[in-house]
Residue frames relative to the residue before (quaternion, step in Angstrom):
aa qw qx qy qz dx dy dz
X 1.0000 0.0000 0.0000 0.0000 0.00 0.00 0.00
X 0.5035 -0.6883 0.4369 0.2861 3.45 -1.16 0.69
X 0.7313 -0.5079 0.2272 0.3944 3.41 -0.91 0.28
X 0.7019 -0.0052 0.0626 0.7095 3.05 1.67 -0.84
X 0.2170 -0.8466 0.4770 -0.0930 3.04 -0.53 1.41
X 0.1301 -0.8621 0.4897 -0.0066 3.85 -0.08 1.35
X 0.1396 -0.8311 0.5340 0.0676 3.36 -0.96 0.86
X 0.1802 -0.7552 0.6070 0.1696 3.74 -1.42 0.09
X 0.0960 -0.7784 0.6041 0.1408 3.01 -1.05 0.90
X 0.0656 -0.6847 0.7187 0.1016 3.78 -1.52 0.39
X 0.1622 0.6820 -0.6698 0.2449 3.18 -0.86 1.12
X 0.1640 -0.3425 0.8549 0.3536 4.33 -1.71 -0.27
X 0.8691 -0.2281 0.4389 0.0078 0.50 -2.93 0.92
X 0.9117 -0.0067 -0.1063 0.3967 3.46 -1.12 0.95
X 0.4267 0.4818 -0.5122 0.5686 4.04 0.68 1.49
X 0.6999 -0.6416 0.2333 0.2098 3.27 0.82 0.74
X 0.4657 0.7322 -0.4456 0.2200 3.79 1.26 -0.83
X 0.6186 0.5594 -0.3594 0.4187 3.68 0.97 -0.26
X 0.6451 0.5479 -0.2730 0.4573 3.28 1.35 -1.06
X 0.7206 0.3695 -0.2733 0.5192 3.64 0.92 -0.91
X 0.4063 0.5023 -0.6235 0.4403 3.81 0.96 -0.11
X 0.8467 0.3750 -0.2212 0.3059 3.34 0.28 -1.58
X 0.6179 0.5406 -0.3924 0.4147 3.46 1.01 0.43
X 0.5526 0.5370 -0.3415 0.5383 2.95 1.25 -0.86
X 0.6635 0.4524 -0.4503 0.3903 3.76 0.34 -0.86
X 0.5123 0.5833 -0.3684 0.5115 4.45 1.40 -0.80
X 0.7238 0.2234 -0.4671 0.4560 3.58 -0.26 -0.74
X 0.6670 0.6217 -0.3715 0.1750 3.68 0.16 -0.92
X 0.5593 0.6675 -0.2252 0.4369 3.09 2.07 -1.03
X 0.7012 0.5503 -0.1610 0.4239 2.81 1.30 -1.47
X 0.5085 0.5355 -0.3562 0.5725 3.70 1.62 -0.46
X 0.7274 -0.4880 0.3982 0.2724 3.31 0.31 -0.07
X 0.5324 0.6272 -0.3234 0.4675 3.80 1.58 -0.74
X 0.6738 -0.4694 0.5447 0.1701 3.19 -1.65 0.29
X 0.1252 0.9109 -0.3918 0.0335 3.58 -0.11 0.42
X 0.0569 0.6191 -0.7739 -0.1205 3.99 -1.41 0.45
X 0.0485 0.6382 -0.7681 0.0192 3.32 -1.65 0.40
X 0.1248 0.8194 -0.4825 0.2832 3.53 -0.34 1.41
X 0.3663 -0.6894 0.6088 0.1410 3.91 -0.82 1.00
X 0.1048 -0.6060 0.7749 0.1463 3.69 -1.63 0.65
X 0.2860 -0.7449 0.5998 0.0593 3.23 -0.83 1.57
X 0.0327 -0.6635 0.7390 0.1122 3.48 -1.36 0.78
X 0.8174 -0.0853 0.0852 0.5633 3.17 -1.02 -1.43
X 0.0107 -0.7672 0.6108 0.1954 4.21 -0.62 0.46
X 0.0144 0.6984 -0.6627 0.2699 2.83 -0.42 1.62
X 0.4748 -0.6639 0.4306 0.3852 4.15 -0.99 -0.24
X 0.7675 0.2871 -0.2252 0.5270 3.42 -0.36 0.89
X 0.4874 0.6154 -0.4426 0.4333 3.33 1.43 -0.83
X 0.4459 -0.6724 0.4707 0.3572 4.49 -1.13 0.98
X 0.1151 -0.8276 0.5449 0.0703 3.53 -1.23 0.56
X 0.4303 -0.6611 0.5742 0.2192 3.90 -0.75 0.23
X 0.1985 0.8353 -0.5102 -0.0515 3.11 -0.97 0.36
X 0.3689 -0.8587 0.3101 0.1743 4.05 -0.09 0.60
X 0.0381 -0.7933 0.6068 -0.0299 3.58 -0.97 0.29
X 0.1106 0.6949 -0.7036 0.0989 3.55 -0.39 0.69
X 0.2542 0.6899 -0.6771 0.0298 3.78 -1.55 0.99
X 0.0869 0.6794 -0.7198 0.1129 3.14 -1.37 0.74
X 0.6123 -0.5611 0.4709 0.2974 3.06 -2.08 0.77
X 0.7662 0.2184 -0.3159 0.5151 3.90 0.35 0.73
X 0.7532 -0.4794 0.3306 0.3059 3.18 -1.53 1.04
X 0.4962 -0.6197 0.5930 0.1343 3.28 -0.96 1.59
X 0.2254 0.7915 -0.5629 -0.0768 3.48 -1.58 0.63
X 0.3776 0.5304 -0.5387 0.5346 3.30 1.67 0.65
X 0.0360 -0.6501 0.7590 -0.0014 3.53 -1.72 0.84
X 0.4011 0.5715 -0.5925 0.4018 3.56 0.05 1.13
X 0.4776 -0.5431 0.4113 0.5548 3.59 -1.31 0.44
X 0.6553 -0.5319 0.4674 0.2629 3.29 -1.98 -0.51
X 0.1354 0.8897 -0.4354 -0.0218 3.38 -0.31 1.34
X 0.7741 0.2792 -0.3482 0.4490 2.96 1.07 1.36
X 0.2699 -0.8271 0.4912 0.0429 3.30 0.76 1.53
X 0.2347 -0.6446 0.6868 0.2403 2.69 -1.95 0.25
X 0.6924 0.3492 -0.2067 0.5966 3.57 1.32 0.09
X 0.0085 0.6819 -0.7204 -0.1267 3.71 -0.81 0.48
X 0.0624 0.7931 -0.5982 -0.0964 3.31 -1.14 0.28
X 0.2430 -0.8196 0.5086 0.1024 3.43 -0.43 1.77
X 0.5855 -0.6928 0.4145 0.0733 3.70 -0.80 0.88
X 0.6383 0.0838 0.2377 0.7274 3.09 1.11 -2.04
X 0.4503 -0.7598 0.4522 0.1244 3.47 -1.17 1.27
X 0.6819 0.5044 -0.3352 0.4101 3.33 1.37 -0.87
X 0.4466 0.6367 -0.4169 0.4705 3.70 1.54 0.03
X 0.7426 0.2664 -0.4066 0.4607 3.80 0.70 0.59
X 0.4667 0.4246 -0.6546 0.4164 3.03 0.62 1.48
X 0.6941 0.6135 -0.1579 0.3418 3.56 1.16 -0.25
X 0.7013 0.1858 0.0545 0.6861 3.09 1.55 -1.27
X 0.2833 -0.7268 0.5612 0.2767 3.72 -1.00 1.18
X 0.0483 -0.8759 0.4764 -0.0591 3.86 -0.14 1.29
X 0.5178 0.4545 -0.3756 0.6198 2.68 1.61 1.79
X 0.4363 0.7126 -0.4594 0.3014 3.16 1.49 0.43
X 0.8060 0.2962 -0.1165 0.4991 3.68 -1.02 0.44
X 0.5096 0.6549 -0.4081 0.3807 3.89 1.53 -0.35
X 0.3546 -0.7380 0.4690 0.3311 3.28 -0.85 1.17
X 0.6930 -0.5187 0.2559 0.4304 3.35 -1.65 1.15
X 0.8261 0.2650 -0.2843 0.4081 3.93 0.80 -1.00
X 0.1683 0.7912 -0.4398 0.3901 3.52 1.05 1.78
X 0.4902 -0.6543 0.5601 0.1341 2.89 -1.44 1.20
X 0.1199 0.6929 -0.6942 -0.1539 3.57 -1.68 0.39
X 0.1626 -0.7937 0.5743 0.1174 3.10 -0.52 1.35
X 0.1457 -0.8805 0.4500 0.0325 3.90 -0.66 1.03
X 0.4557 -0.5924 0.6018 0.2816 3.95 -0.82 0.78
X 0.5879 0.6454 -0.4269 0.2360 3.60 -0.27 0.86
X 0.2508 -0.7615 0.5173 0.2995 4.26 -0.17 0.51
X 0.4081 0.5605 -0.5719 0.4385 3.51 1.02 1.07
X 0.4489 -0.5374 0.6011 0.3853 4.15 -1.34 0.38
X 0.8076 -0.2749 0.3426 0.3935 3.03 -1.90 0.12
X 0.8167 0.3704 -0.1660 0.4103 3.44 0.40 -1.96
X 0.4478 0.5226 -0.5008 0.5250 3.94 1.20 0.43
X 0.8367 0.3627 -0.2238 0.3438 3.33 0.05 -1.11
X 0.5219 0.6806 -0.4568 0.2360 3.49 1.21 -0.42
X 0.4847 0.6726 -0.3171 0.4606 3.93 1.02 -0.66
X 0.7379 0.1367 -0.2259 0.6211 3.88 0.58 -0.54
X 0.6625 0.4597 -0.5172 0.2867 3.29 0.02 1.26
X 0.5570 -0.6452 0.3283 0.4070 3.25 1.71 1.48
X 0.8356 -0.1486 0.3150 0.4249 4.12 -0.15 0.22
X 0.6264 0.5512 -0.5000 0.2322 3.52 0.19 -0.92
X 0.2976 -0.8390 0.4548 0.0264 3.60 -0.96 0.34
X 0.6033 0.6905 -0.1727 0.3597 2.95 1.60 0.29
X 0.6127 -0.4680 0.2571 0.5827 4.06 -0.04 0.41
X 0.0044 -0.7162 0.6965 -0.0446 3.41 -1.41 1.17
X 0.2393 -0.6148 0.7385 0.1389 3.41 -1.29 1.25
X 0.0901 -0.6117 0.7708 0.1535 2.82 -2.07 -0.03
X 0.1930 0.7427 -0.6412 0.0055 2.81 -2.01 0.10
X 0.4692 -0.7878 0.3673 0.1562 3.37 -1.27 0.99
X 0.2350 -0.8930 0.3827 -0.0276 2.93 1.06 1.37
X 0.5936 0.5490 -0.3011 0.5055 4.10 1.32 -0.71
X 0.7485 0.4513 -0.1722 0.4543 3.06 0.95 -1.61
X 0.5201 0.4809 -0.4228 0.5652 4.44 1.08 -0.25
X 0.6905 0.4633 -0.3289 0.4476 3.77 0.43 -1.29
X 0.7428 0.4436 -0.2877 0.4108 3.60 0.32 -0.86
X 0.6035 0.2581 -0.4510 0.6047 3.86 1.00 -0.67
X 0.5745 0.5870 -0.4931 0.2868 4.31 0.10 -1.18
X 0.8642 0.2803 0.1181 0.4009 3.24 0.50 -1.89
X 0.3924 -0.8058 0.3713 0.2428 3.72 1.09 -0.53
X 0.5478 0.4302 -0.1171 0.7079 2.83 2.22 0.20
X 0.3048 -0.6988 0.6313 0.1418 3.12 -1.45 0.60
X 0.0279 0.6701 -0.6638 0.3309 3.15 -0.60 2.48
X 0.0643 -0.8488 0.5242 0.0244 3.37 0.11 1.18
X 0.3485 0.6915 -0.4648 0.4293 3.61 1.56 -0.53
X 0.8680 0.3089 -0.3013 0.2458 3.61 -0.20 -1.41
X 0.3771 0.6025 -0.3878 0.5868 3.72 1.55 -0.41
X 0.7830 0.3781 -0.2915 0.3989 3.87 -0.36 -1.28
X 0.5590 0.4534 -0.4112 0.5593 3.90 0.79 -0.57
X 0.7198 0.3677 -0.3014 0.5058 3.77 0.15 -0.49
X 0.6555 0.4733 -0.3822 0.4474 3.94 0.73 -0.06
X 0.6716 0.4693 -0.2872 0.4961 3.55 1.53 -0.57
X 0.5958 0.4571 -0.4015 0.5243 3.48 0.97 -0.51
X 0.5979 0.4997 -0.4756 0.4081 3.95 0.42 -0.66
X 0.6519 0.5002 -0.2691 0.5024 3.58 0.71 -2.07
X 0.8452 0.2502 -0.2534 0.3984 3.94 -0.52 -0.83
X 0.4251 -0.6539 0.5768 0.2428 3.49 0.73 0.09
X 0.2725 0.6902 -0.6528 0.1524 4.11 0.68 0.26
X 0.8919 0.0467 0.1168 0.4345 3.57 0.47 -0.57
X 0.6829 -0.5027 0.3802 0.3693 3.97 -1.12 0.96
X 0.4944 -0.5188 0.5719 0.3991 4.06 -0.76 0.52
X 0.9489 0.1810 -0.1695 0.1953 3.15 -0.31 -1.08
X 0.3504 0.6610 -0.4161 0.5169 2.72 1.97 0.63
X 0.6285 0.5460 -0.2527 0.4930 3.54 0.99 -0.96
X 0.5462 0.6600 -0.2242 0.4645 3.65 0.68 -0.97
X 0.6156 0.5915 -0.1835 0.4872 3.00 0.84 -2.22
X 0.6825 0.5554 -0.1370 0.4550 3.44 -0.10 -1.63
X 0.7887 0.3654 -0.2617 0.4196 3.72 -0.07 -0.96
X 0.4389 0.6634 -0.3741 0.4768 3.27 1.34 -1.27
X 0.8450 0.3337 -0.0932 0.4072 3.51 -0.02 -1.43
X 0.4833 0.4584 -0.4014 0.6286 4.11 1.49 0.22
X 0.6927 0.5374 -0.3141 0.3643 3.33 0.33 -0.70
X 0.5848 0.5056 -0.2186 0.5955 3.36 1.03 -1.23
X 0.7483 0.3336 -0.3111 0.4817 3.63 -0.01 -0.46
X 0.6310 0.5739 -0.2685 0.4475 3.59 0.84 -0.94
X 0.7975 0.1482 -0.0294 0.5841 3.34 1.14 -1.00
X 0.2507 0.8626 -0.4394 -0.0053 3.12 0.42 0.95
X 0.5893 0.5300 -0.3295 0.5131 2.82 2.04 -0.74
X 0.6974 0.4575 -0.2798 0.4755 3.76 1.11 -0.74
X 0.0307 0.8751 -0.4564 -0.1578 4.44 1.39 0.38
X 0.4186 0.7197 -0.4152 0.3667 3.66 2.14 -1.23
X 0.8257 0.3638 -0.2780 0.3296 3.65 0.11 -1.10
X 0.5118 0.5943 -0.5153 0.3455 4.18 0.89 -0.11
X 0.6056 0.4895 -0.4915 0.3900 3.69 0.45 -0.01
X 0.6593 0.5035 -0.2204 0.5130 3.37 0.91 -1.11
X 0.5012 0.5982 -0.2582 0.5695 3.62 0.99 0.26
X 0.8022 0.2823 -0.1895 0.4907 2.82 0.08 -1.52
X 0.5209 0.6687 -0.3830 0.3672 3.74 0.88 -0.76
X 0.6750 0.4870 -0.1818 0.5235 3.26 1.02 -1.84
X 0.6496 0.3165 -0.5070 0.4699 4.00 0.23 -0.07
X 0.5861 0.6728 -0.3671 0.2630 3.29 0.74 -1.63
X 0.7061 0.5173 -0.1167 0.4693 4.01 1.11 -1.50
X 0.5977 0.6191 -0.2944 0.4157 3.18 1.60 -1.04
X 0.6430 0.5739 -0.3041 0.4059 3.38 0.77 -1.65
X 0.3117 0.9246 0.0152 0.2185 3.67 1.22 -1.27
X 0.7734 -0.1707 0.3367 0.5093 2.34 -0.50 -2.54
X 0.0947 0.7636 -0.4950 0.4035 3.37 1.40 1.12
X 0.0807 0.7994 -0.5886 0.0901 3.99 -0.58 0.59
């Protein structure tokens, strides 16, 4: 992993990509790393596409600007790469990690040219059996931590286990169905 290590999210309005920027930016803190985890607000409307950011590394952060060259994109919603180029500014030996129950070598064709390593994963299809719901956020946090190496599985795991519980303390029914959904994620990443 790089010393600092910058992500992109693409995701709408209400699928959660803010929530897992901003989780993802908690466990890391909690590992000890340096963290931002941060939304570029346009219109906030539902469905309407959003950005969100993540930048960690083992020494104190002192750029505050968004991120225009990631080493991670992570695309939320698939039909946002017919719309948005969510490979712009990725660095050539970058990762796009994508919400989609297509393989790498399906999806490579709507990504205009780019030539660089693509995950997938069916992030709709884990949330819907895990959760009974389509939450693609909590699958896709667990597809970046596998892909970028930012941090040990079961350190990650660890961590969430223990957000979750607090997060849901009043609501305890849903932390299995959580945990399940990272647990499959880490997994069934490809």
């Amino acid at each position: 992993m790089p010393k600092t290590t910058e992500i992109r999210w693409h995701g709408r309005g209400g699928q959660g990509a803010k929530t897992a920027s901003l989780l993802l930016a908690d466990v890391a803190f909690n590992t000890g790393k340096y963290v931002q985890g941060f939304p570029e607000y346009g219109p906030e409307r539902m469905g309407a596409p959003i950005t969100a950011y993540n930048r960690i590394s083992d020494k104190k952060i002192r750029v505050h600007s968004n991120i225009y060259d990631p080493n991670f994109v992570v695309v939320v919603d698939e039909t946002l790469l017919e719309s948005i180029p969510v490979t712009k500014g990725l660095k050539p030996d970058g990762t796009v990690i994508i919400n989609t129950p297509k393989s790498p070598e399906e999806i490579r064709p709507q990504l205009k040219g780019w030539s660089g390593i693509i995950k997938t994963i069916d992030a709709r299809k884990i949330s819907e059996e895990a959760l009974g719901r389509n939450f693609p956020n909590t699958p896709m946090l667990a597809a970046v931590v596998k892909v970028s190496g930012i941090m040990d599985d079961k350190e990650f795991i660890s961590q969430m286990k223990h957000s979750f519980e607090h997060k849901f303390a009043s609501k305890p029914e849903v932390i299995s169905g959580n945990m399940n959904a990272l647990e499959r994620s880490l997994k069934e990443v490809r």
